[in-house]
TORKOL-4160 file (C-alpha; in steps of 0.2 Angstrom, whole numbers, padded with zeros to 4 digits, m for minus):
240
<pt num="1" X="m1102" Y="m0877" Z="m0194"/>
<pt num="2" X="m1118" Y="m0863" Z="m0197"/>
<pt num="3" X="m1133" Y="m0873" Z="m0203"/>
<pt num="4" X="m1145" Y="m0866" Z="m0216"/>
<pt num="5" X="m1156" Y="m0858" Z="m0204"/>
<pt num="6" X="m1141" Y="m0847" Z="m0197"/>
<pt num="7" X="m1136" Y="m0840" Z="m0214"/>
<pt num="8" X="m1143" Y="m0822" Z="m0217"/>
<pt num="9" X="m1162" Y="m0822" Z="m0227"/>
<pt num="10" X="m1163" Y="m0811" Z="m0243"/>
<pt num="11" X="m1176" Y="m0799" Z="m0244"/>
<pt num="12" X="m1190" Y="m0808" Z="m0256"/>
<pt num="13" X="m1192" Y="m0794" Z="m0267"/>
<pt num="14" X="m1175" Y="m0791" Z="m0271"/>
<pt num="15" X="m1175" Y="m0811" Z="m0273"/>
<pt num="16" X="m1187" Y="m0811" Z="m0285"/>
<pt num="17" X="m1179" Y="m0797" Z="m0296"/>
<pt num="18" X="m1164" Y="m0806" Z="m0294"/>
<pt num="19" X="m1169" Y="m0822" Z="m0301"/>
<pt num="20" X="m1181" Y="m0815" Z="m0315"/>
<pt num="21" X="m1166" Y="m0805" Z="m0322"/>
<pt num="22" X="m1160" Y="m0807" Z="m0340"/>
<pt num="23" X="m1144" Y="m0806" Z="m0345"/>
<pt num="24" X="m1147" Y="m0803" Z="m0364"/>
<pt num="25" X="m1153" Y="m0783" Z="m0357"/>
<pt num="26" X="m1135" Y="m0782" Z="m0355"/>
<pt num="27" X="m1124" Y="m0771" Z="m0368"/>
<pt num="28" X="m1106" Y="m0777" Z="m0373"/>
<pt num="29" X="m1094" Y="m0762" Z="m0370"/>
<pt num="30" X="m1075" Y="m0763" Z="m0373"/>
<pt num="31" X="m1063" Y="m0759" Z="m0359"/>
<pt num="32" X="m1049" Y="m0749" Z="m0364"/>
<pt num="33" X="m1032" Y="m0750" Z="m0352"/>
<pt num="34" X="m1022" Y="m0736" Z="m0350"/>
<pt num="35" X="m1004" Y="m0736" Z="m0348"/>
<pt num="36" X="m0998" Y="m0719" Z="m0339"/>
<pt num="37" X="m0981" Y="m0716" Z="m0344"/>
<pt num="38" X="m0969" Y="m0709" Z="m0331"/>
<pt num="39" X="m0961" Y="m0692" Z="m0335"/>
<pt num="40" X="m0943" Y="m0689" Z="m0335"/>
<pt num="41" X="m0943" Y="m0683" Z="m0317"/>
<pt num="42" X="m0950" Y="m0697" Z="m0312"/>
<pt num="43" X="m0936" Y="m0710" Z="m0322"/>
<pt num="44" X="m0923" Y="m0698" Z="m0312"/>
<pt num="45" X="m0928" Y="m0701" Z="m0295"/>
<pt num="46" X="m0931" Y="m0718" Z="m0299"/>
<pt num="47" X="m0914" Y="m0718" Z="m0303"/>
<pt num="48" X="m0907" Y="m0710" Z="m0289"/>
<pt num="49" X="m0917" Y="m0721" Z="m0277"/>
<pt num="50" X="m0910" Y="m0736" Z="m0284"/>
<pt num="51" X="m0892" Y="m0729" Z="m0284"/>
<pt num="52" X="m0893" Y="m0724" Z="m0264"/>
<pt num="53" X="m0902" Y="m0742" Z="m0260"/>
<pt num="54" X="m0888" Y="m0751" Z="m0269"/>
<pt num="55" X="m0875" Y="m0742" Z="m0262"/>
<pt num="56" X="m0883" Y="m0743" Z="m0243"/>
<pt num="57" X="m0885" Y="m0762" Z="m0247"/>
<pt num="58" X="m0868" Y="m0765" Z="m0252"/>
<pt num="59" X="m0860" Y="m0755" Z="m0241"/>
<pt num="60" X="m0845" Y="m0762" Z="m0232"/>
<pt num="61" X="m0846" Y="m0762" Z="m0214"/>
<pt num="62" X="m0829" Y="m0765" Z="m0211"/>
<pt num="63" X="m0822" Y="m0749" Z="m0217"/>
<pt num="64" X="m0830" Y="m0741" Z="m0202"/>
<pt num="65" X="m0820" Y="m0737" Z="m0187"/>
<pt num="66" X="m0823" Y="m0741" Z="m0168"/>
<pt num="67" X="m0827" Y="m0725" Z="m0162"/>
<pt num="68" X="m0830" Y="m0722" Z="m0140"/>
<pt num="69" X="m0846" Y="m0712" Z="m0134"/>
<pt num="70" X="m0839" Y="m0699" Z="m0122"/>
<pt num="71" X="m0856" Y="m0693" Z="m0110"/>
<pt num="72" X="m0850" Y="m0674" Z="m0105"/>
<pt num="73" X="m0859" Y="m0668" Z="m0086"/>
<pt num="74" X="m0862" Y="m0650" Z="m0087"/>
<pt num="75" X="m0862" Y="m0646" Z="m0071"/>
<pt num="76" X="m0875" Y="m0630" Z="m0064"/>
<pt num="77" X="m0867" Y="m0613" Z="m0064"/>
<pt num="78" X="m0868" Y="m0605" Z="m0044"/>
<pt num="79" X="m0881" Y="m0593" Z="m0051"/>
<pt num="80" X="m0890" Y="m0611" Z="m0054"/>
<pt num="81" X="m0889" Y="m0617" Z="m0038"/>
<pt num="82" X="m0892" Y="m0601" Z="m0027"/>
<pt num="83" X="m0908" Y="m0599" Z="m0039"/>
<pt num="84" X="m0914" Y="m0618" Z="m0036"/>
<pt num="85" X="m0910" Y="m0616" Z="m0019"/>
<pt num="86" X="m0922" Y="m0600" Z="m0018"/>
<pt num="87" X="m0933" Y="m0609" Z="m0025"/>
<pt num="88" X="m0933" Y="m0625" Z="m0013"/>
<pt num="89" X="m0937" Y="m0615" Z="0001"/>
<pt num="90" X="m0949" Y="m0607" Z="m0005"/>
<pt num="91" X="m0959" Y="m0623" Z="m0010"/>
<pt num="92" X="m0955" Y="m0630" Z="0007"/>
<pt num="93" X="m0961" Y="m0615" Z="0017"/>
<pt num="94" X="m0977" Y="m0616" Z="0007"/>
<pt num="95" X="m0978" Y="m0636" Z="0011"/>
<pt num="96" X="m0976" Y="m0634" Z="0028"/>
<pt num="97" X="m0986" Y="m0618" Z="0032"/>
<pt num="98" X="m0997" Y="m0621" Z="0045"/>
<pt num="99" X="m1016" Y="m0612" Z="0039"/>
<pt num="100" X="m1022" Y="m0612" Z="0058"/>
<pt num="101" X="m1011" Y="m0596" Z="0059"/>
<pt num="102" X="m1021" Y="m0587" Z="0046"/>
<pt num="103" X="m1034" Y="m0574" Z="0050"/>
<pt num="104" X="m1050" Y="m0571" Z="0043"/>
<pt num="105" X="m1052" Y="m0556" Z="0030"/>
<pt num="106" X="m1069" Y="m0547" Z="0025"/>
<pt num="107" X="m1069" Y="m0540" Z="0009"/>
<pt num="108" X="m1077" Y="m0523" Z="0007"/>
<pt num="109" X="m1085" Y="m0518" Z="m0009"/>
<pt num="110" X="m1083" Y="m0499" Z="m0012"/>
<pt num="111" X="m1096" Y="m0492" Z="m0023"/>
<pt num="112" X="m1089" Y="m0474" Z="m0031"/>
<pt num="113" X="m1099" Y="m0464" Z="m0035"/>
<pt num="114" X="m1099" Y="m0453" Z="m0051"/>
<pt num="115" X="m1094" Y="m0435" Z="m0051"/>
<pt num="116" X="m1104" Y="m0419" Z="m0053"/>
<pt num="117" X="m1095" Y="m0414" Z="m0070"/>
<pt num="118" X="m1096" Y="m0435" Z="m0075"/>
<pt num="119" X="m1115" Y="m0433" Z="m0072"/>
<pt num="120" X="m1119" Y="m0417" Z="m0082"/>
<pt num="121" X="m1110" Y="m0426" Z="m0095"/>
<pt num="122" X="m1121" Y="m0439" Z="m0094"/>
<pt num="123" X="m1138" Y="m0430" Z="m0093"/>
<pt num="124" X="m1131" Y="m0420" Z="m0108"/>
<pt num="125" X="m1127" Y="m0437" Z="m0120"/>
<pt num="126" X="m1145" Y="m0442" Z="m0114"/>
<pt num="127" X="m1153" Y="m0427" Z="m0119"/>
<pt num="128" X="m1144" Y="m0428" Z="m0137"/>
<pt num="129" X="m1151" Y="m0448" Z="m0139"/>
<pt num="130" X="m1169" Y="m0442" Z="m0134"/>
<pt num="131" X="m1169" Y="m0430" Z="m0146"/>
<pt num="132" X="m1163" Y="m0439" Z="m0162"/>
<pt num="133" X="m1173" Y="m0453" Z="m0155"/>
<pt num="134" X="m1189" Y="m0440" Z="m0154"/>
<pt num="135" X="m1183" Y="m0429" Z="m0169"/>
<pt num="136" X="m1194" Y="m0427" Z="m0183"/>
<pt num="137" X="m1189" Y="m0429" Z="m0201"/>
<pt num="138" X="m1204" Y="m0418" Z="m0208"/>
<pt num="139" X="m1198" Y="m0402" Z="m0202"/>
<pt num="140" X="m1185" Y="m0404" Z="m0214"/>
<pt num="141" X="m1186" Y="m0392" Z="m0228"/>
<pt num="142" X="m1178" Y="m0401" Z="m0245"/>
<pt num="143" X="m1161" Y="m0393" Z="m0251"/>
<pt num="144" X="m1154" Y="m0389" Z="m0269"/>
<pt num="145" X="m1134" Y="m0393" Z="m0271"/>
<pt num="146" X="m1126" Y="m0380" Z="m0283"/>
<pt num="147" X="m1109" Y="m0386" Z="m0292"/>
<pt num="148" X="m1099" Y="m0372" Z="m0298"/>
<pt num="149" X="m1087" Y="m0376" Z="m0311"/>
<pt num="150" X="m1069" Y="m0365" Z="m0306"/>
<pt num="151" X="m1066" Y="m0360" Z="m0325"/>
<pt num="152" X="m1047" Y="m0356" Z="m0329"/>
<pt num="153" X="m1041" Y="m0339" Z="m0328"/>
<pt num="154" X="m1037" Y="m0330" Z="m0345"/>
<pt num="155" X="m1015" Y="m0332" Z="m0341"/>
<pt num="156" X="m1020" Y="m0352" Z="m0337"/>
<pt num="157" X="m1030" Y="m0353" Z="m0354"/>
<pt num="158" X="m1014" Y="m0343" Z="m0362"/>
<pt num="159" X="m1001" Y="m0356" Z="m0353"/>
<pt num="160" X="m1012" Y="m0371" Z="m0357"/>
<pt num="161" X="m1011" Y="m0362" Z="m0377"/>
<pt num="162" X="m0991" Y="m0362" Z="m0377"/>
<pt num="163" X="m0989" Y="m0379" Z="m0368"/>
<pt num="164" X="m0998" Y="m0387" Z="m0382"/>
<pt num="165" X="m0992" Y="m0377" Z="m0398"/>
<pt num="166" X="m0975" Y="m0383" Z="m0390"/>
<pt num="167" X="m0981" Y="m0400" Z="m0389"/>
<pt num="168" X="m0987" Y="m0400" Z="m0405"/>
<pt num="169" X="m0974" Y="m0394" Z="m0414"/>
<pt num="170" X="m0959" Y="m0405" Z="m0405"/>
<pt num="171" X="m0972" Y="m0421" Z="m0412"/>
<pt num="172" X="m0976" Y="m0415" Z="m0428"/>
<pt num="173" X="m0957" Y="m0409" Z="m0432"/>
<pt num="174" X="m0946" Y="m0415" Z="m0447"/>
<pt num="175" X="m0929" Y="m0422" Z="m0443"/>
<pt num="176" X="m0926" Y="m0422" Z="m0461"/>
<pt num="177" X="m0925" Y="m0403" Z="m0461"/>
<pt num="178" X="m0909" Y="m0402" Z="m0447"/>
<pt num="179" X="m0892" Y="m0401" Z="m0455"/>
<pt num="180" X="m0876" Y="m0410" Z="m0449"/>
<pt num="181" X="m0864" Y="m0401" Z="m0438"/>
<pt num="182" X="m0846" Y="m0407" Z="m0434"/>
<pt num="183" X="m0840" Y="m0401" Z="m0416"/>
<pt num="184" X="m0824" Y="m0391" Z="m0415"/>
<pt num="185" X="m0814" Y="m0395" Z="m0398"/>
<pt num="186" X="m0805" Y="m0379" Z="m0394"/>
<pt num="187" X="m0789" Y="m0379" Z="m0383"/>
<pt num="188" X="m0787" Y="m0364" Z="m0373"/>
<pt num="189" X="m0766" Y="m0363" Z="m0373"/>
<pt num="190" X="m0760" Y="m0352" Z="m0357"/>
<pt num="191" X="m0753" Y="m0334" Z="m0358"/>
<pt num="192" X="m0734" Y="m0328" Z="m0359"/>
<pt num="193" X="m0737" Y="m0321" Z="m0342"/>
<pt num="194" X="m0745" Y="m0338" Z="m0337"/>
<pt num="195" X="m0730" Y="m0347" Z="m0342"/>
<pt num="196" X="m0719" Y="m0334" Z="m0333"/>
<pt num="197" X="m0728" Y="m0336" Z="m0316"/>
<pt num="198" X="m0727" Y="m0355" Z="m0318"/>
<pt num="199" X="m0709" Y="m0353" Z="m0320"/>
<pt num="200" X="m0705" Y="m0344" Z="m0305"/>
<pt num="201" X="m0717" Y="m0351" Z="m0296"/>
<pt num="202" X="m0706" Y="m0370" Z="m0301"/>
<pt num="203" X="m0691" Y="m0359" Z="m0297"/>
<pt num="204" X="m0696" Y="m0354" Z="m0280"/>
<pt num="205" X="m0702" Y="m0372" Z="m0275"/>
<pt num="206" X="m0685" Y="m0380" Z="m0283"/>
<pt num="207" X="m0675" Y="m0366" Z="m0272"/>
<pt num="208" X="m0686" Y="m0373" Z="m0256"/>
<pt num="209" X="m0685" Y="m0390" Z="m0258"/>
<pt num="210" X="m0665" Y="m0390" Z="m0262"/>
<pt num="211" X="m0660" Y="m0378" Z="m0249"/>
<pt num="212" X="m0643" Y="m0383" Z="m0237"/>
<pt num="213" X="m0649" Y="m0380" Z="m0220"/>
<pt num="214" X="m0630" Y="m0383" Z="m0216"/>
<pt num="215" X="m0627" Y="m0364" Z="m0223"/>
<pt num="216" X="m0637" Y="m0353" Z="m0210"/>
<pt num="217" X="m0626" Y="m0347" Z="m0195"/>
<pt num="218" X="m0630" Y="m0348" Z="m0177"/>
<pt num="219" X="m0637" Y="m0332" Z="m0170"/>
<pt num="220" X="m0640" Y="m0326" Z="m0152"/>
<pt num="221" X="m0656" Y="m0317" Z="m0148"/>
<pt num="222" X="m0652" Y="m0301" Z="m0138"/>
<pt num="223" X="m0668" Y="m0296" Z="m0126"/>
<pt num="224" X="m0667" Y="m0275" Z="m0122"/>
<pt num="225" X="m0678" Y="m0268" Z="m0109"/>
<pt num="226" X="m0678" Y="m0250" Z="m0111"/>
<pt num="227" X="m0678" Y="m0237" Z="m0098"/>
<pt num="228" X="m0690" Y="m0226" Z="m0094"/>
<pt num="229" X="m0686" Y="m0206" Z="m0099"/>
<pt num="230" X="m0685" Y="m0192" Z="m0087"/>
<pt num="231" X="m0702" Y="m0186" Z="m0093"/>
<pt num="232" X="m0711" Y="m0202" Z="m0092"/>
<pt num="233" X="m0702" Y="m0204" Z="m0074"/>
<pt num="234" X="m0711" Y="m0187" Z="m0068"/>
<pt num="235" X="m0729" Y="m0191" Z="m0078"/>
<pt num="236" X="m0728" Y="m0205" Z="m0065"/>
<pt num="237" X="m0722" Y="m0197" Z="m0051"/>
<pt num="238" X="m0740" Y="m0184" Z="m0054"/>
<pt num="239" X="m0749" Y="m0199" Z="m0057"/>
<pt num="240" X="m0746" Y="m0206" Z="m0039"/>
């Protein structure tokens, strides 16, 4: 058990405002408890928390059925195996490579050197930065900007006119002034010589479609190969 002397010291000060403090400085103050409510949210998932822990709590285990774990081996494709073969070898031939057989290298640093055209180009981008650096803004002589003000054409201040007298008078118009029309539909009847080609037009097709195949007569197709006259005959004879 700690003795006295082991237990912490106060610091005096604070001791002494400690023991030299009144209580009747206090105030009385009223504490106020507040009860939050929950929402209607909260009451339903409440609820449904308690519906899904009663029903996991009285679940009936013996309405489950035995049911066996089958463990399926898929076994590497040949694609697998050739690759993982590949790569075997190689990890043994680096294992196994003997470094005695390795030669020593010297790397050799080649400097290229810039062009003629690359080093005009850069003398000229110099000479450019040295002057802007060197340039002297009091040799520059101050400079008025003119606006000009395009004014419209006398057709685009005529357009402009009609465009708003239009305007004007489609907004300001009366609709009480506009009379009520009644629409005539017109049907355009056909001809007499309309409904004359019509018919014999339905004639024609009728006569077509109904037509007996079984009436027409076999015929033989007679080919004539006409000889050639006495005059062609000699025309030909010349020609040879």
């Amino acid at each position: 058990m700690a003795s006295v002397k082991d237990l912490p010291k106060v610091d005096a000060t604070l001791k002494g405002q400690l023991e030299g403090f009144s209580s009747n400085k206090l105030k009385h103050t009223e504490t106020t408890e507040k009860v939050s409510l929950p929402s209607k949210e909260d009451v339903e998932a409440e609820k449904k928390l308690n519906a899904h822990l009663d029903a996991v709590s009285g679940f009936n285990t013996s309405q489950l059925k035995h049911a066996e774990t089958k463990e399926k081996v898929v076994l590497p494709a040949k694609e697998d195996i050739e690759t993982e073969r590949c790569h075997q070898g190689i990890f043994t031939r680096l294992v196994s490579y003997d470094k005695s057989e390795m030669k020593p290298a010297k790397t050799e640093e080649k400097i290229v050197l810039p062009t003629k055209e690359d080093i005009e180009s850069e003398r000229r981008h110099q000479n450019i930065l040295t002057r802007l650096v060197s340039f002297d803004k009091s040799e520059m002589k101050a400079t008025e900007t003119q606006e000009k003000n395009i004014l419209p054409s006398k057709e685009d201040i005529e357009t402009e006119r009609c465009h708003q007298n239009i305007f004007t008078r489609l907004v300001s118009f009366d609709k009480s002034e506009m009379k009520a029309t009644e629409t005539q539909e017109k049907l355009l009847l056909p001809s007499q010589a309309d409904i004359e080609g019509e018919k014999k037009e339905q004639d024609l097709r009728k006569s077509v479609e109904g037509f007996d195949s079984s009436k027409l007569k076999n015929c033989e197709t007679v080919v004539k190969n006409p000889l050639p006259t006495k005059e062609i005959i000699e025309q030909e004879k010349a020609a040879k």
